[in-house]
N, C-alpha and C positions, 0 to 999 in steps of 0.2 A: 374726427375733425382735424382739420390741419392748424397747427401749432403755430405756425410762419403767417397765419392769412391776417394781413392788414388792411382796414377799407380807411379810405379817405374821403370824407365827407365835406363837400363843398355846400355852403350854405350862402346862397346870394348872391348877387353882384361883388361884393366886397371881398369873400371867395375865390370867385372866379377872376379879380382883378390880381386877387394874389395868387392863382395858379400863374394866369400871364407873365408876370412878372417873374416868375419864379423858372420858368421854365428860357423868359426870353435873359435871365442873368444866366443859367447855365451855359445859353447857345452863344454870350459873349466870352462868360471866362474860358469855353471849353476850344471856341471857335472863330470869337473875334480877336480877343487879345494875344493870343498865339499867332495870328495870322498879322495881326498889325508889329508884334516884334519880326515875324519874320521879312517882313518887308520894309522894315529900316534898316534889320540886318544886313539887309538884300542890295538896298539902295548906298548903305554904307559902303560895301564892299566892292559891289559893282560899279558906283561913278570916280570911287580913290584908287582903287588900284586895277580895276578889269578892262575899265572904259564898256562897261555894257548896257542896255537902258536902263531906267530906273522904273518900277513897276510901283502899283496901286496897292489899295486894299483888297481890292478882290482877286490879284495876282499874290497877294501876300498867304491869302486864305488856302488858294489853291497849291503852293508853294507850300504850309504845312498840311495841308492834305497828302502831299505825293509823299513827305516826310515820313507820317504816322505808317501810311501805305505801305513805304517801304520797310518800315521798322516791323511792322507783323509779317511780312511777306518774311523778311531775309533771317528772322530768329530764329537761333536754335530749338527753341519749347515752342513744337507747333502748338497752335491753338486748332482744335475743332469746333468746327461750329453744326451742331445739330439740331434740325428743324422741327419739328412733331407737334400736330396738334393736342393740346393739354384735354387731360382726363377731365371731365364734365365733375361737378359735386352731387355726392348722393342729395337724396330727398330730406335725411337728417342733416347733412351739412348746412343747406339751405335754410330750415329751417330756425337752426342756431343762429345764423345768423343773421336771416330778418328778426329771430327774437333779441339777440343783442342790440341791433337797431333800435329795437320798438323801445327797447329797458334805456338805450342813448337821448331819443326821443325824449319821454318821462322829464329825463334829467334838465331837459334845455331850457333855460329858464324864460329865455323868447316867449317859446312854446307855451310852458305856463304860464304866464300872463296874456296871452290870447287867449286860452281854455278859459279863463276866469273873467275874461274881457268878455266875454260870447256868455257866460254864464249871468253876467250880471247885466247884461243887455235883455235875457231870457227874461231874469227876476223883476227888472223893471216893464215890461213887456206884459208878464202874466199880471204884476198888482194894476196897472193901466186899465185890463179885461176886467179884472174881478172891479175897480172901483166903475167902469163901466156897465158894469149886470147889475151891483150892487144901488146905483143911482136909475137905471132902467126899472128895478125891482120895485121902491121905493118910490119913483113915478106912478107905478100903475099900482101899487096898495093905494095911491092918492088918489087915483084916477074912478079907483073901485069904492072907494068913500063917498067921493060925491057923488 
């Protein structure tokens, strides 16, 4: 089994409210505020001393995009990038790990209070029946008396 393999488990709305977020803070720190410095840099340098326009936020953005661009293009350490599609997991991998699941599951304590919520809905459910048959029962012993 693989050593490295980590699952993320998103549970609810609330979850998934915080994947959102979490993903939409990366794409500011990685791609909005870099791009908003470069375009006051831009705007600085360009209306004091160049006389050239002054550009936006989305010229800012694209302004460190050519940046990064350029930075991996013109580096001495290329970077390789190779594609391949990933090795499938055995039948035991899989296994493990729907069973780690099942054993996360157990743990959740949500979880457990539903199971028990559904249990005791059962309980009160079956004594209903039986005081049901038991009062049916007891009718017709009276029934067969008179």
């Amino acid at each position: 089994m693989r050593k490295n393999l980590n699952i993320i488990q998103i549970n609810g709305i609330r979850g998934i409210v915080l994947a959102i977020m979490a993903v939409c803070c990366l794409a500011v720190g990685f791609i909005g505020f870099p791009g908003w410095i470069m375009m006051h840099l831009w705007n600085l340098g360009a209306s004091h001393f160049l006389m050239f326009p002054s550009i936006g936020i989305f010229q800012g953005i694209l302004l460190w995009a050519i940046i990064i661009a350029s930075y991996f293009t013109f580096r001495k350490n290329k970077m390789i990038i190779c594609v391949k599609s990933p090795q499938g997991l055995d039948d035991e991998e899989l296994k493990n790990i729907f069973a780690d699941i099942r054993e996360r599951a157990k743990e959740d304590v949500i979880k457990q209070a539903m199971y028990r919520a559904k249990e005791v809905e059962q309980n009160i459910k079956t004594e209903e029946n039986n005081q049901v048959n038991c009062e049916a029962q007891s009718s017709n012993q009276n029934h067969d008396q008179l």
